[in-house]
Biopython code that builds the backbone (N, CA, C, O; Angstrom):
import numpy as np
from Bio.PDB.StructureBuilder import StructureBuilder

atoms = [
    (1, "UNK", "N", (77.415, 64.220, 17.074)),
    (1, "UNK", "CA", (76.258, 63.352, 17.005)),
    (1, "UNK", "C", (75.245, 63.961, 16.045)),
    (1, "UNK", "O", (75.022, 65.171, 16.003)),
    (2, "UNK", "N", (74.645, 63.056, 15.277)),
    (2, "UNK", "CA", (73.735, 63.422, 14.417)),
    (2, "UNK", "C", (72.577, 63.517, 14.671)),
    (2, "UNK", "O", (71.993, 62.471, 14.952)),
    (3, "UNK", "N", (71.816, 64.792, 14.670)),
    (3, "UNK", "CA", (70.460, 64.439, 15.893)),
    (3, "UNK", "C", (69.414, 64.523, 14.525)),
    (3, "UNK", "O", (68.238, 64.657, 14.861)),
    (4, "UNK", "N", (69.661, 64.463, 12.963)),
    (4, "UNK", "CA", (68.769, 64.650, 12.255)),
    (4, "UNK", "C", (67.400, 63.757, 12.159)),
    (4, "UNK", "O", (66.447, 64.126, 11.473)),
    (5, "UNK", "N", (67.401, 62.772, 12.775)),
    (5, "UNK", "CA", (66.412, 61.274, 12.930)),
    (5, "UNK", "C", (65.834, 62.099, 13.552)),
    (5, "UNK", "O", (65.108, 62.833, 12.882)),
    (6, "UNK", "N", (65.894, 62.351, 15.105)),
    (6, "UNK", "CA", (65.453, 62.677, 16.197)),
    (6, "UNK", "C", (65.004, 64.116, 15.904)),
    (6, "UNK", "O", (64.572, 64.306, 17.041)),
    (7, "UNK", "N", (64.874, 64.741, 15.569)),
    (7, "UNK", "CA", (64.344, 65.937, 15.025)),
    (7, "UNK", "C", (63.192, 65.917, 13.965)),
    (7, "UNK", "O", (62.332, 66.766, 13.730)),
    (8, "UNK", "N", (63.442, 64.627, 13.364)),
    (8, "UNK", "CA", (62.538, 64.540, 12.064)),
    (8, "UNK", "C", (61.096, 63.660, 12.953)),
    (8, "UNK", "O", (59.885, 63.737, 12.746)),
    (9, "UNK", "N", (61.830, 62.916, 13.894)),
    (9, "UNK", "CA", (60.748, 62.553, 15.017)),
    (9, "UNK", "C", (59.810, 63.148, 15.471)),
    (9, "UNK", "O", (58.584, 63.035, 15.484)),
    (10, "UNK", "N", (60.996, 64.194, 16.071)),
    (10, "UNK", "CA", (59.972, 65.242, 16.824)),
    (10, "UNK", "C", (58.718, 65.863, 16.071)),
    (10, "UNK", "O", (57.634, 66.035, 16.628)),
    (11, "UNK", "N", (58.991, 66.192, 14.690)),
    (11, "UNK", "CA", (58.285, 66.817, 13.652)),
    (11, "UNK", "C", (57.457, 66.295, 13.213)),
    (11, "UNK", "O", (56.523, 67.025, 12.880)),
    (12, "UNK", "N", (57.322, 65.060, 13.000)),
    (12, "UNK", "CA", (56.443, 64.150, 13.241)),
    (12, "UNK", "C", (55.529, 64.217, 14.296)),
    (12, "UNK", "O", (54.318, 64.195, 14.079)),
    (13, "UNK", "N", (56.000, 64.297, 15.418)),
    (13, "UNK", "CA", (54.823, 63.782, 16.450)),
    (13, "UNK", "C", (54.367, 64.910, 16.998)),
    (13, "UNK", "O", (53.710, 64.826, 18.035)),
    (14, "UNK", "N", (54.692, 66.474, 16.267)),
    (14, "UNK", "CA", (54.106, 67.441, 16.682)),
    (14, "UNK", "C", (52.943, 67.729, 15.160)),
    (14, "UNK", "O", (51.805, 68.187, 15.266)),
    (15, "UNK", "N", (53.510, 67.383, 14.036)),
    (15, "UNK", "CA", (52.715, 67.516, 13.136)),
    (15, "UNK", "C", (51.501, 66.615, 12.934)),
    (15, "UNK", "O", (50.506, 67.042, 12.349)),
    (16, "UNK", "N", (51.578, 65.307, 13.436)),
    (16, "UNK", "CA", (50.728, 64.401, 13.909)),
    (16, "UNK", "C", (49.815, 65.043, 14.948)),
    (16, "UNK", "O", (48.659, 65.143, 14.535)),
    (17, "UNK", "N", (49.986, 65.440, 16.006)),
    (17, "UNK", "CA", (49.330, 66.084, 16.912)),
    (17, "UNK", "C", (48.714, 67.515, 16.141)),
    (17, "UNK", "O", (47.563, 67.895, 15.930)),
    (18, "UNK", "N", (49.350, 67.793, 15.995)),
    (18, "UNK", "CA", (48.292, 69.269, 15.206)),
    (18, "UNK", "C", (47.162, 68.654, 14.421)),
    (18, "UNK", "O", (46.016, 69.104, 14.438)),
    (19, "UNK", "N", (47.655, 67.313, 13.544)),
    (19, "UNK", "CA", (46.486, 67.316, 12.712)),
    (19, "UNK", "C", (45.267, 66.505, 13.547)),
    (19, "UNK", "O", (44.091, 66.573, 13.191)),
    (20, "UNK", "N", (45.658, 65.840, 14.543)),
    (20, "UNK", "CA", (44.459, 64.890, 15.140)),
    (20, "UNK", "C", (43.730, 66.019, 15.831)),
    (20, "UNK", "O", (42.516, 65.991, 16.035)),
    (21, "UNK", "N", (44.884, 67.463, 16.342)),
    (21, "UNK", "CA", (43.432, 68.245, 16.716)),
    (21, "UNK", "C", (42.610, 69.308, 15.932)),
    (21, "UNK", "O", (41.677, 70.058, 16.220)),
    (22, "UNK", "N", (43.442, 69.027, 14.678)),
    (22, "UNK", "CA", (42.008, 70.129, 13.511)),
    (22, "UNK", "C", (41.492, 69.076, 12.782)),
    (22, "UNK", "O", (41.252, 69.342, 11.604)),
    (23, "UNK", "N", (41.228, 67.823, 13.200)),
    (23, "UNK", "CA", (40.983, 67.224, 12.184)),
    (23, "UNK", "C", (39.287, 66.960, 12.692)),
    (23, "UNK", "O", (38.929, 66.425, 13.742)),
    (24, "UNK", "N", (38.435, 67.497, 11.630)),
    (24, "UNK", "CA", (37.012, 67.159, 12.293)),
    (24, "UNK", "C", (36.658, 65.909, 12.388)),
    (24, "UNK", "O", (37.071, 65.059, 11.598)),
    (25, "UNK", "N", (35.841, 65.649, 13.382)),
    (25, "UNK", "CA", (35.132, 64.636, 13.795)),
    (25, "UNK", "C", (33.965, 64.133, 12.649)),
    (25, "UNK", "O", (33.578, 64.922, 11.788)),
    (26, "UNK", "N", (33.517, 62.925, 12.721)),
    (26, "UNK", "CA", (32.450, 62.015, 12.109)),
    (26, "UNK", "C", (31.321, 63.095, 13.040)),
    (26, "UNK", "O", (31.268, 63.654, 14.136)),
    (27, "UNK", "N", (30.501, 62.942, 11.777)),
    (27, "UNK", "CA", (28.855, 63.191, 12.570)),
    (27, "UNK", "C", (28.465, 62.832, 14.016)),
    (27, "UNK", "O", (28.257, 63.579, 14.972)),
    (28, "UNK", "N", (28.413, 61.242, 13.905)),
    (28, "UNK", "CA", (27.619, 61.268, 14.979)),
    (28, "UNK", "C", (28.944, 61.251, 16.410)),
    (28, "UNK", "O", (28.588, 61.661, 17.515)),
    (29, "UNK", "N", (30.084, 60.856, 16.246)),
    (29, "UNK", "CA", (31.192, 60.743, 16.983)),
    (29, "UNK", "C", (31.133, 62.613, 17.395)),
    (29, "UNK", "O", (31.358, 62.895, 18.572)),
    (30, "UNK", "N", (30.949, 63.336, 16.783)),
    (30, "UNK", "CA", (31.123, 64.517, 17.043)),
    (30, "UNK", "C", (29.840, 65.499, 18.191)),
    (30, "UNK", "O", (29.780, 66.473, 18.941)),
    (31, "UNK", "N", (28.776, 64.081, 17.469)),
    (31, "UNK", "CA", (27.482, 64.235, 18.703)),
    (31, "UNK", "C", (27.847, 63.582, 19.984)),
    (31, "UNK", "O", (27.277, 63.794, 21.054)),
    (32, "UNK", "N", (28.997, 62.643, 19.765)),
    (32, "UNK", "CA", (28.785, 62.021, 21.235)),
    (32, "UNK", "C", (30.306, 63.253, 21.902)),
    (32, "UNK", "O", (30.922, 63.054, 22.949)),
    (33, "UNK", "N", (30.554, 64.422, 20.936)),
    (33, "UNK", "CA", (31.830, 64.991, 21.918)),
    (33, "UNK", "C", (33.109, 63.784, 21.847)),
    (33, "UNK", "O", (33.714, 63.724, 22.918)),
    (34, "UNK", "N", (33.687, 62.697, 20.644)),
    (34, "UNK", "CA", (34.296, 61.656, 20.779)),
    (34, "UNK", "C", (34.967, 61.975, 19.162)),
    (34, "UNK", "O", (34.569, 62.817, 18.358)),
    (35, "UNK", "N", (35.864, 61.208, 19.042)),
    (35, "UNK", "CA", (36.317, 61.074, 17.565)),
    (35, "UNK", "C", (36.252, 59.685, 17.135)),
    (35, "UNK", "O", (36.085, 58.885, 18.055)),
    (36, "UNK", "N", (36.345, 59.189, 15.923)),
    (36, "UNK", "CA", (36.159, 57.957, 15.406)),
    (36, "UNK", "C", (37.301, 57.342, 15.972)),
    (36, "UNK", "O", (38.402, 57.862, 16.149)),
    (37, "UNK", "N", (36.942, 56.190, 16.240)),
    (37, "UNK", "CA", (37.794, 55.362, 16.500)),
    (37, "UNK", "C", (38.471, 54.670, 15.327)),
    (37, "UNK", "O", (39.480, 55.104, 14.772)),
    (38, "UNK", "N", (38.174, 54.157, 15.177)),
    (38, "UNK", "CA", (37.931, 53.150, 13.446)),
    (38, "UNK", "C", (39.251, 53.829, 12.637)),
    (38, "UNK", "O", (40.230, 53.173, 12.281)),
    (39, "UNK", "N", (39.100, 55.073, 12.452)),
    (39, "UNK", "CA", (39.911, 56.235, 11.921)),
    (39, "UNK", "C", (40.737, 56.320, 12.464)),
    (39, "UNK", "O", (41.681, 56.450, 11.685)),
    (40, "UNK", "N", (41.127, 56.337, 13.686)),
    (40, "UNK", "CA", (42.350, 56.823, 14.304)),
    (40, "UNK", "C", (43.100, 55.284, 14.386)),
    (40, "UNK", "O", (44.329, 55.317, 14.428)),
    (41, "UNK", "N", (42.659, 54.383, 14.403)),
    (41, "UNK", "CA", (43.427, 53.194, 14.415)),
    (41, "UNK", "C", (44.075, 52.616, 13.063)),
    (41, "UNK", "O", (45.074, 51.932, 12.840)),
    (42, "UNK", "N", (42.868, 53.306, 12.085)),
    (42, "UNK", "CA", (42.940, 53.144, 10.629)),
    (42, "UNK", "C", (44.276, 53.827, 10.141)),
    (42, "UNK", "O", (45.113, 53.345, 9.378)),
    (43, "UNK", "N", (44.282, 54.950, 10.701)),
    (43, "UNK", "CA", (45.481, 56.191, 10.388)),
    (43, "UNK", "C", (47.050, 55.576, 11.135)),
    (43, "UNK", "O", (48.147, 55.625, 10.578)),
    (44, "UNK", "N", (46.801, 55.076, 12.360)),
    (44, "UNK", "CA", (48.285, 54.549, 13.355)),
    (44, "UNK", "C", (48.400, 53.502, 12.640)),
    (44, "UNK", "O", (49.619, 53.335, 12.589)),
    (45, "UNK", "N", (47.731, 52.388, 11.838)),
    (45, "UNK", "CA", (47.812, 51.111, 11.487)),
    (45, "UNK", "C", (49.312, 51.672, 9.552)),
    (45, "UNK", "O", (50.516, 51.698, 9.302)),
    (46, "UNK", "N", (48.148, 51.921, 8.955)),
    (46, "UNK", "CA", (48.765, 53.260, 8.024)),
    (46, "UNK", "C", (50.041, 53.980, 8.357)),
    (46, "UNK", "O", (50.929, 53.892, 7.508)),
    (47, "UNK", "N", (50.243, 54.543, 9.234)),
    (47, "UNK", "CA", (51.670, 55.097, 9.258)),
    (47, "UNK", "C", (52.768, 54.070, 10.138)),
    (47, "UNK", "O", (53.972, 54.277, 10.288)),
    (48, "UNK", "N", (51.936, 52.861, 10.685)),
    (48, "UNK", "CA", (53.095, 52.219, 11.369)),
    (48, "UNK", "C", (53.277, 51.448, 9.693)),
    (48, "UNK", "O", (54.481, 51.358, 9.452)),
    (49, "UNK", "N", (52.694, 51.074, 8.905)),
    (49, "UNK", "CA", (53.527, 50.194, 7.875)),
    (49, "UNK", "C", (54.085, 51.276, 6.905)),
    (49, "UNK", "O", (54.708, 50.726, 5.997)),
    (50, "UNK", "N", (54.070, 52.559, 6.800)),
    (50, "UNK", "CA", (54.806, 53.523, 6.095)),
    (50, "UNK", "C", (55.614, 53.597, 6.516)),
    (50, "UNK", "O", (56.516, 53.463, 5.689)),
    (51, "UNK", "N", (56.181, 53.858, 8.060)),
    (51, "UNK", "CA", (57.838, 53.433, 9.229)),
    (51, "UNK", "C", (58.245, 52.295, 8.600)),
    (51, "UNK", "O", (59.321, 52.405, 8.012)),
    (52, "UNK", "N", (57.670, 51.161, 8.544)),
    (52, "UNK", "CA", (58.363, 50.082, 8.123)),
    (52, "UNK", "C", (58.682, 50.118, 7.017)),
    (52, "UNK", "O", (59.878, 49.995, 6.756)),
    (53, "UNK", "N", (57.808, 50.284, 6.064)),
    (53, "UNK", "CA", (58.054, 50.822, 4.409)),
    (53, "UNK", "C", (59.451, 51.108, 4.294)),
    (53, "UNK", "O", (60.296, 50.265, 3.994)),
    (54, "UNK", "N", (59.724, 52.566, 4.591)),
    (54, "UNK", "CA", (60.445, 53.286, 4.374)),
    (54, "UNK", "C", (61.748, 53.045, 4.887)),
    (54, "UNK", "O", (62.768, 53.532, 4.400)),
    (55, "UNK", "N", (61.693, 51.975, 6.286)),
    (55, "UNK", "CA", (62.654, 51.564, 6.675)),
    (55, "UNK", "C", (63.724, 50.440, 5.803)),
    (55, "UNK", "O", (64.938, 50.346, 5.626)),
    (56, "UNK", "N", (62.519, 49.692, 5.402)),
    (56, "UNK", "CA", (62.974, 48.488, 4.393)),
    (56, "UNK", "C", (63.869, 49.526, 3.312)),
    (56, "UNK", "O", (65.091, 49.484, 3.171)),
    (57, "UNK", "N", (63.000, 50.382, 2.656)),
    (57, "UNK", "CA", (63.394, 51.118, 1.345)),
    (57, "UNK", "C", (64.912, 51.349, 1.658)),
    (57, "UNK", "O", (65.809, 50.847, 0.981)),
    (58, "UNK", "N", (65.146, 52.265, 2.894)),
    (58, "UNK", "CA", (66.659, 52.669, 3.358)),
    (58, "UNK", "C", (67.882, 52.144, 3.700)),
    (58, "UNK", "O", (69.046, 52.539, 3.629)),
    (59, "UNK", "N", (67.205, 50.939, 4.174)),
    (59, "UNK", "CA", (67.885, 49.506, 4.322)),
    (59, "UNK", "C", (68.307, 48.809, 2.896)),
    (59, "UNK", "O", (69.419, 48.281, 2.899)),
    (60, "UNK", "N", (67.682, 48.756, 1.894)),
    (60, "UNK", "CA", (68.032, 48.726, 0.596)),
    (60, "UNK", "C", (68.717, 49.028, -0.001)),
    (60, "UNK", "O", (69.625, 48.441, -0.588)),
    (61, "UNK", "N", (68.189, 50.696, 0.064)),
    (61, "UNK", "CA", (69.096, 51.639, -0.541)),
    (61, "UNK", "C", (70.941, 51.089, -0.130)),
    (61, "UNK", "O", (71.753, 50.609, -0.922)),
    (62, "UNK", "N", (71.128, 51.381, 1.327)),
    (62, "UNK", "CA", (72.112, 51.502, 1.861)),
    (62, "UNK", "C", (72.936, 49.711, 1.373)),
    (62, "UNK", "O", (74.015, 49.545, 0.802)),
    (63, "UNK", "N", (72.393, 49.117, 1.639)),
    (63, "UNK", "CA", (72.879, 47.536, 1.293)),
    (63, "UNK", "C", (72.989, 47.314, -0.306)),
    (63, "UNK", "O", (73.291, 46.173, -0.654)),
    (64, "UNK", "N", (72.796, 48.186, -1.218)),
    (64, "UNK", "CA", (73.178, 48.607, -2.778)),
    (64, "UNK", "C", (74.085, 49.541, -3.065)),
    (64, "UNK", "O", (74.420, 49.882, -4.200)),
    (65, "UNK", "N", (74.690, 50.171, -1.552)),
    (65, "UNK", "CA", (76.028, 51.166, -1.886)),
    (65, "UNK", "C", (75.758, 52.623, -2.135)),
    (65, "UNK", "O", (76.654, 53.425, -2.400)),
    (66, "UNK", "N", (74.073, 53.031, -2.007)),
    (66, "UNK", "CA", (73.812, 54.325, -2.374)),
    (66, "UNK", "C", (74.546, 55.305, -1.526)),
    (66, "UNK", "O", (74.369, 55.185, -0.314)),
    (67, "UNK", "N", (75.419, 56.349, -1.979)),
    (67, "UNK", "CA", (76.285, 57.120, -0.805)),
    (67, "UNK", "C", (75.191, 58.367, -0.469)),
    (67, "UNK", "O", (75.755, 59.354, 0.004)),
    (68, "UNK", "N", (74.345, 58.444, -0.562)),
    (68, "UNK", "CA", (73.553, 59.201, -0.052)),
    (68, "UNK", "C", (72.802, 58.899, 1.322)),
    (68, "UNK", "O", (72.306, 59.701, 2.113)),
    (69, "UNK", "N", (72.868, 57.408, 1.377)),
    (69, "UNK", "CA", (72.056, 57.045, 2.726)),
    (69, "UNK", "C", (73.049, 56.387, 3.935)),
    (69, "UNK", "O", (73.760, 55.385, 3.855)),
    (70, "UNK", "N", (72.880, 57.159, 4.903)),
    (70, "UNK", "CA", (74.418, 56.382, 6.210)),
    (70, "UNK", "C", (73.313, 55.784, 7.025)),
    (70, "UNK", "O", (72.134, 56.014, 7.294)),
    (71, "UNK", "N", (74.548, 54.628, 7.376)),
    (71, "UNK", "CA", (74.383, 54.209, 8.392)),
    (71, "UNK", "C", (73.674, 54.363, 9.970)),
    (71, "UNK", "O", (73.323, 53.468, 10.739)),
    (72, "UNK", "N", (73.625, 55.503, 10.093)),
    (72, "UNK", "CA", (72.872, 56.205, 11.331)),
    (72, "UNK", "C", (71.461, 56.108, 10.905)),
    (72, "UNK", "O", (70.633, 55.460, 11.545)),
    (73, "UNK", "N", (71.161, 56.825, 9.706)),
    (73, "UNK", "CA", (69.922, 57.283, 9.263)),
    (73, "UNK", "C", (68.998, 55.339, 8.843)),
    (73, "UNK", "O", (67.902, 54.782, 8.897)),
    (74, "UNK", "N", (69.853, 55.185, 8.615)),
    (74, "UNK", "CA", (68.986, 53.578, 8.365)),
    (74, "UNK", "C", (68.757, 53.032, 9.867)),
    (74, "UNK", "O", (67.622, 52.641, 10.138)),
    (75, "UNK", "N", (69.890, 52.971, 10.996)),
    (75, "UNK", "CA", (69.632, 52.457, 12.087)),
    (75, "UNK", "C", (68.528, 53.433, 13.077)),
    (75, "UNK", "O", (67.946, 52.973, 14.059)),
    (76, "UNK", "N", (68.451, 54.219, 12.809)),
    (76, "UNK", "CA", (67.463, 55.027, 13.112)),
    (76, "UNK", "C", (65.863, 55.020, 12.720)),
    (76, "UNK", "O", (64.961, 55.405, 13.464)),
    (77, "UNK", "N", (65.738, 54.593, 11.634)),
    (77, "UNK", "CA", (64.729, 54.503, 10.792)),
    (77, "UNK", "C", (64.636, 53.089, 11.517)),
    (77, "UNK", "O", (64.054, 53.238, 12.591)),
    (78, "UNK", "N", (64.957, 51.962, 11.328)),
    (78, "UNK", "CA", (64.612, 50.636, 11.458)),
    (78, "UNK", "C", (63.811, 50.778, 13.233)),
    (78, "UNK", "O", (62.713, 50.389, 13.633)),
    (79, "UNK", "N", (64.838, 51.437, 13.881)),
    (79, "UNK", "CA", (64.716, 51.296, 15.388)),
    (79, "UNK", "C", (62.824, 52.028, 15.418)),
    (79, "UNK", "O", (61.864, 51.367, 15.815)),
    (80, "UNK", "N", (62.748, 53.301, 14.959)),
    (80, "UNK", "CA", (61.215, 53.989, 14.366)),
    (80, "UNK", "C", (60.422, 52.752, 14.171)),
    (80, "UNK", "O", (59.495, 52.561, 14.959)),
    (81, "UNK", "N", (60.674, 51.793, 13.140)),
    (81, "UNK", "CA", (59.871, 51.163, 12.957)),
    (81, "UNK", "C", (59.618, 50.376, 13.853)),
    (81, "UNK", "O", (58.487, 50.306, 14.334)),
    (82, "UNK", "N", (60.231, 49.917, 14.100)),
    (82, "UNK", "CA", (60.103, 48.754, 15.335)),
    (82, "UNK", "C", (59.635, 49.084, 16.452)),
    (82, "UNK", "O", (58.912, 48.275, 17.034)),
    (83, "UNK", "N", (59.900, 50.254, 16.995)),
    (83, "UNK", "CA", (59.244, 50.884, 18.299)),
    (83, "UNK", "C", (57.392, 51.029, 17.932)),
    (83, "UNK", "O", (56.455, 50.630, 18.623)),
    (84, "UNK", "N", (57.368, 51.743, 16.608)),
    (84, "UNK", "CA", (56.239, 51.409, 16.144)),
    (84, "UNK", "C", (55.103, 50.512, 16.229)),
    (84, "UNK", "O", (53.944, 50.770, 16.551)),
    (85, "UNK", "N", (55.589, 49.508, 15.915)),
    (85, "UNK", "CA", (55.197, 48.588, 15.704)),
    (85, "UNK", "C", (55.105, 47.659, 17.026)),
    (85, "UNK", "O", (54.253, 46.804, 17.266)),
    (86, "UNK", "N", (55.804, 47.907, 17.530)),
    (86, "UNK", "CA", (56.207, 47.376, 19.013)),
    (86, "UNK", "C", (54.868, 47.935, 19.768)),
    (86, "UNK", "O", (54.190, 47.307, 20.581)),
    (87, "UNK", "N", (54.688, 49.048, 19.378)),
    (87, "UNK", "CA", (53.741, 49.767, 20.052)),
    (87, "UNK", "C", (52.205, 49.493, 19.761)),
    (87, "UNK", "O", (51.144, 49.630, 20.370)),
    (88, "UNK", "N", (52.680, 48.977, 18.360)),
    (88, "UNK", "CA", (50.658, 48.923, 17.893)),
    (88, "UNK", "C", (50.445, 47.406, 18.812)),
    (88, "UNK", "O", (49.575, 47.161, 19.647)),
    (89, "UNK", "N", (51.595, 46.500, 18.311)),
    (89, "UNK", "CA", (50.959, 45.429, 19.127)),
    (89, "UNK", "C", (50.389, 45.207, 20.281)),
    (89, "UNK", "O", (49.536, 44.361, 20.553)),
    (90, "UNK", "N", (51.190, 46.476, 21.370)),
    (90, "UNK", "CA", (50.570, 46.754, 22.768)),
    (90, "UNK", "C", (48.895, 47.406, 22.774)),
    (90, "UNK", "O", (48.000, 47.407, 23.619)),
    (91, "UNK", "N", (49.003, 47.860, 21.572)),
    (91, "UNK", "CA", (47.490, 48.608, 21.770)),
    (91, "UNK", "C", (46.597, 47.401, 20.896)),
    (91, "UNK", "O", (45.381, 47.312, 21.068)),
    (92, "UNK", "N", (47.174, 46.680, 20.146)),
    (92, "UNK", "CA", (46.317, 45.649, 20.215)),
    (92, "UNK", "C", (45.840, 44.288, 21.055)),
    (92, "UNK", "O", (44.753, 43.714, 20.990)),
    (93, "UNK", "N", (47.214, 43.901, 22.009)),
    (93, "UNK", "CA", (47.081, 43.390, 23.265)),
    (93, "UNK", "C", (45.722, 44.390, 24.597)),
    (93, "UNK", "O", (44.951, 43.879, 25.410)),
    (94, "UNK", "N", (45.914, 45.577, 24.340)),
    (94, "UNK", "CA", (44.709, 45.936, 25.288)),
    (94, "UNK", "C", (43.613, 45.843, 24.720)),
    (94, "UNK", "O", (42.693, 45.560, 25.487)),
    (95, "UNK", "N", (43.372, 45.958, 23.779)),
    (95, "UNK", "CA", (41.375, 46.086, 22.358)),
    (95, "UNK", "C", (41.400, 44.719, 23.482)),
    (95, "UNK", "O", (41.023, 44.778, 24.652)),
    (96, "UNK", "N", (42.030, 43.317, 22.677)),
    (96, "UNK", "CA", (41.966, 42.217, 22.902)),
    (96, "UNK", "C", (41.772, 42.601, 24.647)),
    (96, "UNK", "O", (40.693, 43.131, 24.912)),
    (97, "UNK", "N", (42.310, 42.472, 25.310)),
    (97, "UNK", "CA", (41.895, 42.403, 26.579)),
    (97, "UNK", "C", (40.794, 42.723, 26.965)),
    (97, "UNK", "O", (40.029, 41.957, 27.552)),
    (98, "UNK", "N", (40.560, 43.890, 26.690)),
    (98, "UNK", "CA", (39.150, 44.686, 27.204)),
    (98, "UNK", "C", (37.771, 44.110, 26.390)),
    (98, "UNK", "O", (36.631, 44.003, 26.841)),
    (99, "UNK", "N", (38.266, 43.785, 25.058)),
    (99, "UNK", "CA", (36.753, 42.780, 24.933)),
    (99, "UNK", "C", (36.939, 41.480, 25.247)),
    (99, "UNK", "O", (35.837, 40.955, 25.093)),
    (100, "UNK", "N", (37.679, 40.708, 25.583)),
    (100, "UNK", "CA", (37.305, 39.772, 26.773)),
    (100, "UNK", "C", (37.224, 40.051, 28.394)),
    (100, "UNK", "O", (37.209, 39.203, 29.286)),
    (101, "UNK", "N", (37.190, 41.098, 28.485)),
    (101, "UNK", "CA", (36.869, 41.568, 30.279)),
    (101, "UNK", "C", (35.072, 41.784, 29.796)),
    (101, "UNK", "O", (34.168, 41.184, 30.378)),
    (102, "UNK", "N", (34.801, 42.938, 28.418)),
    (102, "UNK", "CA", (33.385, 42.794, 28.476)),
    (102, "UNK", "C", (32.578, 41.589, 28.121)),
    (102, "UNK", "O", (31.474, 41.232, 28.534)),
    (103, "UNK", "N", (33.222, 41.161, 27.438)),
    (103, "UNK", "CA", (32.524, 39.289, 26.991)),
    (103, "UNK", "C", (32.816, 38.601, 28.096)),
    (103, "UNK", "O", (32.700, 37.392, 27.894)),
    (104, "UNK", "N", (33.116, 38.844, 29.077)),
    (104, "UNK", "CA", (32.887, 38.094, 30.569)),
    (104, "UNK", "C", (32.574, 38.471, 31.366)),
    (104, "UNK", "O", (32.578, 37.878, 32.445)),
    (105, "UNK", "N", (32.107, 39.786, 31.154)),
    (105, "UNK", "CA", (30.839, 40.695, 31.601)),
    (105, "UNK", "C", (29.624, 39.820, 32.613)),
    (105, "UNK", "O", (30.050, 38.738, 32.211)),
    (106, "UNK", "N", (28.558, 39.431, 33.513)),
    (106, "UNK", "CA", (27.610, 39.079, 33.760)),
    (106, "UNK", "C", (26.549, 40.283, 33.191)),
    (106, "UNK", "O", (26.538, 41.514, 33.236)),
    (107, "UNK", "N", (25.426, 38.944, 32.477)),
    (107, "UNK", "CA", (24.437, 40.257, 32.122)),
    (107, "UNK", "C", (23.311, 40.706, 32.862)),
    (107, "UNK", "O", (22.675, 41.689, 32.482)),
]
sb = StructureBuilder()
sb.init_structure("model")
sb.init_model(0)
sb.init_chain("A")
sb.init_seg("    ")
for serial, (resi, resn, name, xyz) in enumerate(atoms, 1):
    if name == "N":
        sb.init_residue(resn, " ", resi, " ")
    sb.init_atom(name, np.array(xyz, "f"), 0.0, 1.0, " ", f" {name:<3s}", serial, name[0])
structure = sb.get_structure()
């Protein structure tokens, strides 16, 4: 079994994590002890269409005969993206939720 996807994953989501925690904070986000929001959604929005990007690209590649790219590594990549993406939509299903729980707020 080829665990090279799944490794390159992992490396990812530990190198991702290192950088969200040296990565300094906005001024005043850093007064409230918080990090930007804006930014961090800006950054997940950004690397979920670089997963897809890159997925398309491999998917290409591979459907033009390039013998450098297998089959695993494309189904792997696509599945990345999609989980991805799968995922932002959930975190955009909650934004959406929670500002209609506060817009139905009593004031």
């Amino acid at each position: 079994m080829d665990t090279r996807g799944i490794n390159q994953m992992i490396g990812e989501l530990r190198s991702t994590a290192q950088a969200a925690a040296s990565k300094p904070a906005a001024q005043g986000a850093q007064a409230a002890g918080g990090v930007d929001f804006a930014e961090v959604l800006q950054g997940a929005l950004k690397d979920v269409s670089a997963a897809q990007q890159e997925a398309r690209g491999m998917a290409q590649d591979f459907s033009a005969g390039d013998p450098n790219v297998n089959l695993q590594d494309v189904m792997v990549n696509l599945q990345k993206a999609n989980l991805s993406f799968q995922q932002m939509v959930q975190v955009r299903n909650r934004l959406v939720s929670a500002y209609q729980d506060i817009m139905n707020m009593p004031v």
